[in-house]
N, C-alpha and C positions, 0 to 999 in steps of 0.2 A: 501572501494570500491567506485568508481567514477561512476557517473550515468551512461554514458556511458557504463560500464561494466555491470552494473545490465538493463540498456536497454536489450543487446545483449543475455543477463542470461536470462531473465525472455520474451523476444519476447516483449517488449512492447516498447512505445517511454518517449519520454524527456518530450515532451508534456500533456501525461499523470499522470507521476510522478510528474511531477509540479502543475497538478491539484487536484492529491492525496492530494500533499501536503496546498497546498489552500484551500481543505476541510476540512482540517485537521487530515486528515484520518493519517497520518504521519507526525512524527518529527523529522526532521533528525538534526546531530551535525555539524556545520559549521566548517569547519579548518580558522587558520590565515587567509589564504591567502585565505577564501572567498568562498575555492570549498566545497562544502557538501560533508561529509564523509559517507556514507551506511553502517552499520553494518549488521552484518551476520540477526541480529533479525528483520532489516527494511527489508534485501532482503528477508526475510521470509512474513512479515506483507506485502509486495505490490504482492509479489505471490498472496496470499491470496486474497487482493482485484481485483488485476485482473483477479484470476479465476471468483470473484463473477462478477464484471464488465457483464465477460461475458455470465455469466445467467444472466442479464438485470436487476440485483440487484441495487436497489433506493442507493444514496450518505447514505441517512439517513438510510435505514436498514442494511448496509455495517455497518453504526457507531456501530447498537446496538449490531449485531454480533461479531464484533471485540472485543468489550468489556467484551460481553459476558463469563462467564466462562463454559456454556454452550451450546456451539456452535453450536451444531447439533438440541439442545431443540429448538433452536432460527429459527432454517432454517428451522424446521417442521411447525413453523408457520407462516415463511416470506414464 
């Protein structure tokens, strides 16, 4: 899937996803020809951070969260 598409999916912009990705909050797979490919698991994982985004969730406790295997343990205490 092409940003674009997962903009339009998830309501967020280009501008953000490229920040995601800056942070490293995501990795996404670059094709030949240079455009990033979105798997179904990236458009899952920036869901994720932009719903946290928008409870005003810190870059850095977004990381420990995501990592987390327990997710919810994690957000009782962020």
């Amino acid at each position: 899937m092409r940003i674009s598409e997962v903009c339009s999916q998830i309501g967020t912009t280009k501008k953000a996803i490229n920040w995601y990705e800056a942070q490293g909050l995501i990795h996404t797979k670059i094709d030949e020809n240079g455009y990033r490919n979105f798997s179904d698991a990236d458009v899952t994982r920036i869901k994720e951070i932009h719903l946290l985004r928008l409870l005003d969730i810190s870059t850095k406790d977004i990381k420990v969260i995501l990592d987390s295997e327990d997710k919810q343990g994690v957000l009782r205490v962020v």
